[in-house]
VMD Tcl script that draws the C-alpha trace (Angstrom):
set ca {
  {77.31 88.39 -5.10}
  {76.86 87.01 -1.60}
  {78.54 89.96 0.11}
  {81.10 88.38 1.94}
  {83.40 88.20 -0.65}
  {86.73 89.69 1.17}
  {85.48 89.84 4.44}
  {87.51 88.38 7.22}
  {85.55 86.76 9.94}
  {87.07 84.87 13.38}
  {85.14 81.69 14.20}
  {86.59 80.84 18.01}
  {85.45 77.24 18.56}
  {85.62 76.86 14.89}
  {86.71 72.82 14.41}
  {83.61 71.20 15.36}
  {80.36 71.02 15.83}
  {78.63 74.42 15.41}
  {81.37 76.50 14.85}
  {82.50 74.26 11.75}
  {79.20 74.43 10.62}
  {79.40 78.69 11.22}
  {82.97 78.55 9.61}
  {81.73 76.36 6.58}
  {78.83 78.28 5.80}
  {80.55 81.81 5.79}
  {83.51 80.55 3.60}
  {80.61 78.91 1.07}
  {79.73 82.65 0.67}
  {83.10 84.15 0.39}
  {84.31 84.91 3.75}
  {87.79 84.49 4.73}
  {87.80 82.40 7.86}
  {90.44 82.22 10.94}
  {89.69 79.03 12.90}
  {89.92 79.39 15.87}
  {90.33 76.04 18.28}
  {92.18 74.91 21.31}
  {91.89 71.71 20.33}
  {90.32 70.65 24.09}
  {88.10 68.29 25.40}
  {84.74 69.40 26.06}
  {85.28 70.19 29.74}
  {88.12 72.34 28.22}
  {91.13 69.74 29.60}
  {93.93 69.32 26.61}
  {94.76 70.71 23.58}
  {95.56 70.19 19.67}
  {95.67 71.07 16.18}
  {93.76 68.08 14.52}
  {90.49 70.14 15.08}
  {90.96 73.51 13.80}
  {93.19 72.29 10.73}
  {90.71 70.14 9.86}
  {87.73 72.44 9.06}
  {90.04 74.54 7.68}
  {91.05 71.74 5.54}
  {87.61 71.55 4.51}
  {86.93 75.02 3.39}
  {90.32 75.19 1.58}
  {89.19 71.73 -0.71}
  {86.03 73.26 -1.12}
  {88.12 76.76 -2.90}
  {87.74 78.34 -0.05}
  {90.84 80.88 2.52}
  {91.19 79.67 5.44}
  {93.96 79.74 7.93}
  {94.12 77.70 11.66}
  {94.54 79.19 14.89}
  {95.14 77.84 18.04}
  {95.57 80.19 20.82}
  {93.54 80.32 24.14}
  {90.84 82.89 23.76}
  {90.34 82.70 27.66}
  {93.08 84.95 28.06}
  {94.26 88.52 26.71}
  {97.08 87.25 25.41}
  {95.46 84.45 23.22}
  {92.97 87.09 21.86}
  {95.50 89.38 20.86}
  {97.42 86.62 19.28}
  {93.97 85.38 17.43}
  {93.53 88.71 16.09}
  {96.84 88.97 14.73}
  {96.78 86.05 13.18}
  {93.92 87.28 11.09}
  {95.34 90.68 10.46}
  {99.06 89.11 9.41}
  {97.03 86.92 6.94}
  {94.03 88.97 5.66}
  {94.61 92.18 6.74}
  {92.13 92.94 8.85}
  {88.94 91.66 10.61}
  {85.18 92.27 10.03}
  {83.23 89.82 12.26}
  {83.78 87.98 14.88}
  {81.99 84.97 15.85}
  {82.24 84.10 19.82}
  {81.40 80.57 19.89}
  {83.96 78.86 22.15}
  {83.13 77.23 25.06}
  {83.20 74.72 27.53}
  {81.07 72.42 29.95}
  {82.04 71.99 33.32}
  {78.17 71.17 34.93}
  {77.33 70.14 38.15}
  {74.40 70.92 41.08}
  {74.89 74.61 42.52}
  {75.45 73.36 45.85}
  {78.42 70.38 44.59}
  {79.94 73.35 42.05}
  {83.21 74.16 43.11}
  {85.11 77.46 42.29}
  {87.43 76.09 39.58}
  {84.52 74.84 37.32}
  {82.32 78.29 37.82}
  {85.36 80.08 37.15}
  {86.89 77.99 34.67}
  {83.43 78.07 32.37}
  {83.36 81.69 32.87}
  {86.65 82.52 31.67}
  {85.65 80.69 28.17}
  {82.64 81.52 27.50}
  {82.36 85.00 28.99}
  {85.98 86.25 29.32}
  {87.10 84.79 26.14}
  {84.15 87.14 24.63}
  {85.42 90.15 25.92}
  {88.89 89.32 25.27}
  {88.67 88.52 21.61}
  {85.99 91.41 20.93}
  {87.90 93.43 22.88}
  {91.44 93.19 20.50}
  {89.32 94.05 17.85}
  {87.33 96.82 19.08}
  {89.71 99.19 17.89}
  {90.08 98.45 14.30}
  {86.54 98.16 13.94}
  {85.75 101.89 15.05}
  {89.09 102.70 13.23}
  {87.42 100.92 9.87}
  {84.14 102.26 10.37}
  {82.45 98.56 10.53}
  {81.96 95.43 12.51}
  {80.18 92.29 13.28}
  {79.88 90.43 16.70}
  {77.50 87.32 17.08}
  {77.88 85.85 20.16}
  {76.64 82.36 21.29}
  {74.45 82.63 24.37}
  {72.09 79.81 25.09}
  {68.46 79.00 26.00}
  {70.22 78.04 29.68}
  {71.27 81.73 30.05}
  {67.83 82.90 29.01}
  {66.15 80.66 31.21}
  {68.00 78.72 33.53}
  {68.98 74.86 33.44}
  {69.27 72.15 36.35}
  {73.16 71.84 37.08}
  {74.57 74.95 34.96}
  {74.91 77.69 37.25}
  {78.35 78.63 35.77}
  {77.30 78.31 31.71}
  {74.04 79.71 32.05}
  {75.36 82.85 34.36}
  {78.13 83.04 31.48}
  {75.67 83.01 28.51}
  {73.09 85.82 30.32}
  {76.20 87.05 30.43}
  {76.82 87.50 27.30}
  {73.57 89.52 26.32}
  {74.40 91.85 28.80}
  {77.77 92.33 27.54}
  {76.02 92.90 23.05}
  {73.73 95.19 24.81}
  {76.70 97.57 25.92}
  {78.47 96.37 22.52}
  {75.21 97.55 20.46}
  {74.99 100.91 22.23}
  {78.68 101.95 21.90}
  {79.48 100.79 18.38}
  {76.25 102.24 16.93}
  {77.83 105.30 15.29}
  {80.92 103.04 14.08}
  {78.67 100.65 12.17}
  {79.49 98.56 14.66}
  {77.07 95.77 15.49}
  {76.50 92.91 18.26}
  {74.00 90.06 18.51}
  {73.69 86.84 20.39}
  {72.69 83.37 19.36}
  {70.50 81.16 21.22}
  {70.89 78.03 19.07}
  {69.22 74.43 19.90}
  {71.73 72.05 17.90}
  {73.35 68.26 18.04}
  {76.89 68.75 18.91}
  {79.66 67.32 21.30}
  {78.19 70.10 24.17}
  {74.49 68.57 23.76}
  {75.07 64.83 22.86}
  {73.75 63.64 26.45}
  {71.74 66.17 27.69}
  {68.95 65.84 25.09}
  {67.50 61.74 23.87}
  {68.71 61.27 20.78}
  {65.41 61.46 18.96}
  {65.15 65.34 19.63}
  {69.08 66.31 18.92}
  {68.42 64.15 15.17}
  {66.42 66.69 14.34}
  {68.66 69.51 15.78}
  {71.17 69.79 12.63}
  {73.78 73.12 13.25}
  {73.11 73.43 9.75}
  {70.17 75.08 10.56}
  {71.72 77.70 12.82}
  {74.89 78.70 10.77}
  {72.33 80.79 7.85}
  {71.13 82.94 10.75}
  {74.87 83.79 12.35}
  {76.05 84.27 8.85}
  {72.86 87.11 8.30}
  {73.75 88.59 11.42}
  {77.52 88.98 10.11}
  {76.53 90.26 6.72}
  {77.25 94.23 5.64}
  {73.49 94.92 4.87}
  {72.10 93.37 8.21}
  {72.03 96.62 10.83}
  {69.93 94.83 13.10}
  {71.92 95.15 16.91}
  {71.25 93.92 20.47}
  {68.90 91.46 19.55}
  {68.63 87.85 21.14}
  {67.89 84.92 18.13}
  {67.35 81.38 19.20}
  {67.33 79.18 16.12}
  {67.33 75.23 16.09}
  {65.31 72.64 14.30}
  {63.92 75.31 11.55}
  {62.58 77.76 13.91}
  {63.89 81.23 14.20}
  {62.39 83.92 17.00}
  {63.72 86.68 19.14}
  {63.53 86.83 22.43}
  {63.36 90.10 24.33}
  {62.62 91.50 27.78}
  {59.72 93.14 28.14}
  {57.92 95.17 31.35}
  {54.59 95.69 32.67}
  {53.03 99.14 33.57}
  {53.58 98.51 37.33}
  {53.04 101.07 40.50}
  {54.65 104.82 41.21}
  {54.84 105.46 44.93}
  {54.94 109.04 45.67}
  {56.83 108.78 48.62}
  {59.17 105.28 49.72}
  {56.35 102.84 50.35}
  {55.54 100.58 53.64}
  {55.99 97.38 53.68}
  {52.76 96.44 53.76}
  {51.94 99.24 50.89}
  {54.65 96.90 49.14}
  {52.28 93.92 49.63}
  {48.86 95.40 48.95}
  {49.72 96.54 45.95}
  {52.00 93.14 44.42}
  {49.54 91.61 41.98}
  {49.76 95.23 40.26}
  {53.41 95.33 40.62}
  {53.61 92.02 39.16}
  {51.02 91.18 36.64}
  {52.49 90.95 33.00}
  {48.55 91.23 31.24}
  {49.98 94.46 30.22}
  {53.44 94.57 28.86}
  {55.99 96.83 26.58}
  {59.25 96.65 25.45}
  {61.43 97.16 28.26}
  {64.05 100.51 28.34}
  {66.88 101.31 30.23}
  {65.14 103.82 32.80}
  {68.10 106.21 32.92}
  {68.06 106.26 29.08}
  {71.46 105.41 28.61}
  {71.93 103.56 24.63}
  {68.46 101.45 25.24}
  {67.16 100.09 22.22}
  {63.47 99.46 21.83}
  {61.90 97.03 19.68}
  {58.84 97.90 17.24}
  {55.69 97.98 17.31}
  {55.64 94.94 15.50}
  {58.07 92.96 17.07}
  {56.42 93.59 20.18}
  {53.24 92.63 18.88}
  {54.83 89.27 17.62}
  {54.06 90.10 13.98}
  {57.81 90.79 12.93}
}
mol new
graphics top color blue
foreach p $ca { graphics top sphere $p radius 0.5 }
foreach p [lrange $ca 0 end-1] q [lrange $ca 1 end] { graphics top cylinder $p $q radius 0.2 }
display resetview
């Protein structure tokens, strides 16, 4: 028994590339999938059905449930209709899987307002929107499972994707919240970093690296993360290639002025201010919902 046998799980972005291989994987182990996808082009322009009923195709020739969906997670209204498409056919919902999104890249100083704001609205909004219509029948059922897809350019920054790297940061901000608040509910939220070949990556990475990029080595770690017995919560994965590891913030021991510090106080005292020779897990410092790592994950050893 896999676990996921009668669990209902939303893939958005669910006909190609990772999200097919997200929605392929959780139906091989039982899940019942809504397939979620406009249908677009990759900068988000158009729309169909060939993309979602295809995958669904797939999982329904492999004896698999599956139904299509093609609403517009970037706004309320297409949430709401994606989630009611999964509770008119299934019932309910269990996880969700926030994997839509667009490209729209372009040097900071060249970006105009309708590509920051258009990739935001995906990516972010769409997150909010979707988790959002189902935030209420998860604390109602006592359980549920966000992944989200963030991105090493969120984590770290990349040349010419302001608005998709703001969007995926973004996005860790917004499971950290999600963690804290759904804890007593059995509620959980996690983000994916994952390094894969798909339509979003096929020319901004030679070839040689993205053959050995497979999604099929990401989907097993979105489908733990969606599983009953996996309580793990706010916690950042990046998976691609075979490699697995968290990422985390951590803090260094820094300075306490007694009293609001010069300028030049400010300056002599930088390198301690600074210096990460000594770190620890990093906590909210008003204690509101933080969740600290162990002493073995921040030791590396987990």
């Amino acid at each position: 028994m896999s676990g996921f046998e009668e669990r209902v799980v939303i893939v958005t972005g669910g006909g190609g590339g990772l999200g097919r291989e997200y929605a392929l994987t959780l139906a091989n182990q039982g899940a019942r999938i809504v397939v979620n996808d406009l249908g677009g082009a990759r900068d988000g322009s158009g729309s169909g059905t060939a993309m979602a009923d295809g995958v669904v195709e797939e999982i329904r020739a492999a004896g698999g449930s599956a139904v299509p969906n093609y609403d517009n997670i970037a706004t309320p209204e297409g949430a709401q209709a994606l989630i009611k498409t999964a509770v008119d056919e299934f019932g309910t919902v269990h996880g969700i899987v926030s994997n839509a999104g667009i490209l729209r890249d372009g040097a900071f100083h060249k970006m105009a307002v309708e590509n920051w704001d258009s990739v935001l609205k995906v990516h972010l909004y769409g997150a909010y929107f979707v988790t959002r219509a189902a935030w209420d029948l998860f604390r109602e059922q006592k359980f549920g499972r966000v992944v989200v897809a963030s991105s090493t350019s969120g984590l770290f920054g990349n040349f010419g994707q302001a608005n998709y790297s703001a969007a995926k940061l973004g996005l860790i901000g917004l499971v950290n919240t999600l963690a804290a608040e759904g804890a007593k509910y059995n509620i959980t939220a996690n983000a994916i970093a994952p390094l894969a070949a798909t339509r979003m990556t096929e020319d901004i990475a030679p070839a040689e690296a993205l053959s050995q990029l497979s999604p099929e080595f990401v989907a097993p770690v979105v489908a733990h993360l969606l599983h009953k017995d996996c309580t793990d919560t706010a916690a950042v994965l990046v998976a691609g290639g075979g490699r697995v590891y968290r990422v985390a913030q951590f803090q260094n021991q820094g300075v306490t002025f007694t009293q609001p510090p010069s300028v030049d106080e400010v300056a002599a005292n930088w390198s301690a201010i600074t210096d990460l020779g000594d770190v620890v897990p990093a906590r909210d410092p008003f204690g509101s919902g933080s969740i600290e790592l162990s002493s073995a994950q921040a030791s590396g050893s987990e």
